[in-house]
N, CA and C atoms as a LAMMPS dump frame, in Angstrom:
ITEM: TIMESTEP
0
ITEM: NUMBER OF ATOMS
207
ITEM: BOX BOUNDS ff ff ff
-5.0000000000000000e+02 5.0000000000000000e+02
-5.0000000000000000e+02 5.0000000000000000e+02
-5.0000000000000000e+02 5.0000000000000000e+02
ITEM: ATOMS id mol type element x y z
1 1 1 N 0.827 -1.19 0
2 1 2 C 0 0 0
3 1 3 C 0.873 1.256 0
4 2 1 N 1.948 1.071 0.367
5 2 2 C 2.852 2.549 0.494
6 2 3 C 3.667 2.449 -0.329
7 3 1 N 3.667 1.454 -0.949
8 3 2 C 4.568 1.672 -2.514
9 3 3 C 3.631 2.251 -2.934
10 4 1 N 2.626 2.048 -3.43
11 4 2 C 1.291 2.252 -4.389
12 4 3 C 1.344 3.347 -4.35
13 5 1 N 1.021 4.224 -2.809
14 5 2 C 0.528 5.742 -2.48
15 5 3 C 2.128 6.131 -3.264
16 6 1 N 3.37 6.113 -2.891
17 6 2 C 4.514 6.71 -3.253
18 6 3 C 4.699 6.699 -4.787
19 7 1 N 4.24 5.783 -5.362
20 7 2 C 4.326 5.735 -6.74
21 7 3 C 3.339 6.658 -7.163
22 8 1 N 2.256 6.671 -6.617
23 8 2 C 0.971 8.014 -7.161
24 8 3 C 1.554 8.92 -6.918
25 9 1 N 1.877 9.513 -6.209
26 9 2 C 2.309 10.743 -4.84
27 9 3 C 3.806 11.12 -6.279
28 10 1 N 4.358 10.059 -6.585
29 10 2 C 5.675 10.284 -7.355
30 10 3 C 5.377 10.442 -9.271
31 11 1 N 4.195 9.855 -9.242
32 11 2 C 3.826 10.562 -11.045
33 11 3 C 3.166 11.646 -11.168
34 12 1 N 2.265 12.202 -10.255
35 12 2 C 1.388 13.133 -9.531
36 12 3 C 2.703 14.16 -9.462
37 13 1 N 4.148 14.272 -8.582
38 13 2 C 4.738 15.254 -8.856
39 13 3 C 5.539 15.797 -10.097
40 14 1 N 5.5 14.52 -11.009
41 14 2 C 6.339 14.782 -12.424
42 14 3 C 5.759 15.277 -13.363
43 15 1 N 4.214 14.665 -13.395
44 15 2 C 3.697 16.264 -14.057
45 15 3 C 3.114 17.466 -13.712
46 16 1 N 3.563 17.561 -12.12
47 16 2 C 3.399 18.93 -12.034
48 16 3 C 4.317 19.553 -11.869
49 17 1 N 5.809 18.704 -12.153
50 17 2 C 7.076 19.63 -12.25
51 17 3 C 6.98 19.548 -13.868
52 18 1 N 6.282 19.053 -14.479
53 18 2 C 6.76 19.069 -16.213
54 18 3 C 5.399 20.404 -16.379
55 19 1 N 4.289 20.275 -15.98
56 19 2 C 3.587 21.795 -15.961
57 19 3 C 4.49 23.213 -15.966
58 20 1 N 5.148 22.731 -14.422
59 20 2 C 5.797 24.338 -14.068
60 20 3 C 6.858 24.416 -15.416
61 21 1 N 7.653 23.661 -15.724
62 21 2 C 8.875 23.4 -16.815
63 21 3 C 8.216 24.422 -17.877
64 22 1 N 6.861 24.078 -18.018
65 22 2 C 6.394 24.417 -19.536
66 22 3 C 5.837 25.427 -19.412
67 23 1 N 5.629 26.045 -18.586
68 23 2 C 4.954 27.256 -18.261
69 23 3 C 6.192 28.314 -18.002
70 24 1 N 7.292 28.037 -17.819
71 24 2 C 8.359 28.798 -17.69
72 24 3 C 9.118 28.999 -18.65
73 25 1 N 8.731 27.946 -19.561
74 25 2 C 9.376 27.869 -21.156
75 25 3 C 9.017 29.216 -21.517
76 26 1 N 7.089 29.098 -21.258
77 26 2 C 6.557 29.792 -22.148
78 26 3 C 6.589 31.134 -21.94
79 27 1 N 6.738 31.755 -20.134
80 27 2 C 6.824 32.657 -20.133
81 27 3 C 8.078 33.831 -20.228
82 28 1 N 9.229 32.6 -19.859
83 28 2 C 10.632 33.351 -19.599
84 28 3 C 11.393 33.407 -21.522
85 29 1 N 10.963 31.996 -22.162
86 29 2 C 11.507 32.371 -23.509
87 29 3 C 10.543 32.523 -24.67
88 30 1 N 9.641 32.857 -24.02
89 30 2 C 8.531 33.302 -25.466
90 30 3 C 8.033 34.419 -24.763
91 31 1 N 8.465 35.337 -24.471
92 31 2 C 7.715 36.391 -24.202
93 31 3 C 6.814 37.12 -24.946
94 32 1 N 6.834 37.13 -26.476
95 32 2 C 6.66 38.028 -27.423
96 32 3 C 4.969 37.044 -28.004
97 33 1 N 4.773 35.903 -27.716
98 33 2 C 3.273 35.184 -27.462
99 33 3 C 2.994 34.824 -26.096
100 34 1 N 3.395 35.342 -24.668
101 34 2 C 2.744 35.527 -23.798
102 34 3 C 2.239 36.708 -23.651
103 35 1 N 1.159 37.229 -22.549
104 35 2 C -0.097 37.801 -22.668
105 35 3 C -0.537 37.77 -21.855
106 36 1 N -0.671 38.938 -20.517
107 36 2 C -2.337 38.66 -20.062
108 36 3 C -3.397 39.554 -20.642
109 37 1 N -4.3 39.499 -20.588
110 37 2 C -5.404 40.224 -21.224
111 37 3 C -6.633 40.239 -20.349
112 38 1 N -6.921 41.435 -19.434
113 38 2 C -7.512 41.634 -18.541
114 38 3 C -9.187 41.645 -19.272
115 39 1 N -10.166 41.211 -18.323
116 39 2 C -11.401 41.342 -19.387
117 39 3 C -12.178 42.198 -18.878
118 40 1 N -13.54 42.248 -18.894
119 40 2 C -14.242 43.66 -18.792
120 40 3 C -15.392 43.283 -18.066
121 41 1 N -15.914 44.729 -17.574
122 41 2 C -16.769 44.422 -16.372
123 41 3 C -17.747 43.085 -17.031
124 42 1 N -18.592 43.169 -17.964
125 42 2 C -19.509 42.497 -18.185
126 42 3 C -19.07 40.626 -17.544
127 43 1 N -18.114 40.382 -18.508
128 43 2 C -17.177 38.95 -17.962
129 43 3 C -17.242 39.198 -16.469
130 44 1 N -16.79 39.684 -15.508
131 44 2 C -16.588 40.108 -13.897
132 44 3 C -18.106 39.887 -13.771
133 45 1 N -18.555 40.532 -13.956
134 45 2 C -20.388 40.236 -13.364
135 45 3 C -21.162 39.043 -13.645
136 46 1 N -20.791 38.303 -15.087
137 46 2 C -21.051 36.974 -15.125
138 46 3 C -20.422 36.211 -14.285
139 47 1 N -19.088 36.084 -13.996
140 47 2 C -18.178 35.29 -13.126
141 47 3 C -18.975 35.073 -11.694
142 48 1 N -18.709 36.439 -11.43
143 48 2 C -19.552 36.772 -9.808
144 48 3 C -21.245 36.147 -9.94
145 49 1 N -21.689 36.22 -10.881
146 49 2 C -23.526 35.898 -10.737
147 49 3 C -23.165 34.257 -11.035
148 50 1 N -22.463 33.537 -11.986
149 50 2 C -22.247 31.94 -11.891
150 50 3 C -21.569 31.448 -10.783
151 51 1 N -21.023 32.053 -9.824
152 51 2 C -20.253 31.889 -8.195
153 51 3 C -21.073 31.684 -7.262
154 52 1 N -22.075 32.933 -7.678
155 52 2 C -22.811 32.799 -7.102
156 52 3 C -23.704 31.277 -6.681
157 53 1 N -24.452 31.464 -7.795
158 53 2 C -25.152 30.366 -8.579
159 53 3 C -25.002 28.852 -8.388
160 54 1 N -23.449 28.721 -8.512
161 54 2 C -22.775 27.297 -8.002
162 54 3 C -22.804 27.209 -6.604
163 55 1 N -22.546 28.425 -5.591
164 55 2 C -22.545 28.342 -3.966
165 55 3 C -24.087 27.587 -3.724
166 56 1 N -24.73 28.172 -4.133
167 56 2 C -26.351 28.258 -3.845
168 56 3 C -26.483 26.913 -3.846
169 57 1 N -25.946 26.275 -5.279
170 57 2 C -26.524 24.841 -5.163
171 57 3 C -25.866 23.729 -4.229
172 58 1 N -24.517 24.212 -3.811
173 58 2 C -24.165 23.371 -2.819
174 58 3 C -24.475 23.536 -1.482
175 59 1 N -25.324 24.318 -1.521
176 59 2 C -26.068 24.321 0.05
177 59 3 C -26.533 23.138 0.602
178 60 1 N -27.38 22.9 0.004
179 60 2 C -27.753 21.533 0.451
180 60 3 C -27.025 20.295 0.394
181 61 1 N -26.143 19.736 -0.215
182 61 2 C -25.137 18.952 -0.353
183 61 3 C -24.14 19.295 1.037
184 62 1 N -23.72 20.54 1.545
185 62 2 C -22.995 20.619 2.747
186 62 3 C -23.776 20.163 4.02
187 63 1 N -25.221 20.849 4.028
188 63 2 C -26.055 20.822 4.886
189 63 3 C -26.177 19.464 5.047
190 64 1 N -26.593 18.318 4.091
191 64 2 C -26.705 16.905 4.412
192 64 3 C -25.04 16.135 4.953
193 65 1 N -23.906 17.015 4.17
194 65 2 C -23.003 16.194 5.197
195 65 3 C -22.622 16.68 6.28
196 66 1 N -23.205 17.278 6.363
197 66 2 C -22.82 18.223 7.886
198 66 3 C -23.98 17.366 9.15
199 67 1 N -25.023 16.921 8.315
200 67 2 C -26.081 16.056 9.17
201 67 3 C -25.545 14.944 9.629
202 68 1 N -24.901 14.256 8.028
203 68 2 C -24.521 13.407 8.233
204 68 3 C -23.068 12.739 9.44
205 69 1 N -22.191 14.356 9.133
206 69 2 C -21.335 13.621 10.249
207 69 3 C -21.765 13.836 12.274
């Protein structure tokens, strides 16, 4: 069982050191196609009203495990 977990635990960190790798590629030697691009209120007010929206429905899903424990 603790090989198993260490072997997950150990492919689980190689691609998230091969993520960071590639994300540093992209930002430290491609600068000239990296980008942020800030968006505008309208996007911000959808974000915030679907946040919303998703909280709401997990109300009840907390509330029953919260019964439950």
């Amino acid at each position: 069982m603790q090989s198993r977990n260490f072997y997950a635990i150990l492919w689980i960190y190689m691609i998230e050191m091969t993520l960071v790798v590639v994300i540093i590629k992209i930002v430290i030697f491609d600068p000239e196609h990296f980008g942020i691009q800030t968006p505008g209120a309208q996007v911000y007010i959808t974000r915030f009203a679907a946040t919303l929206l998703m909280h709401m429905e997990l109300i009840m899903d907390v509330k029953q495990g919260l019964n439950m424990i």
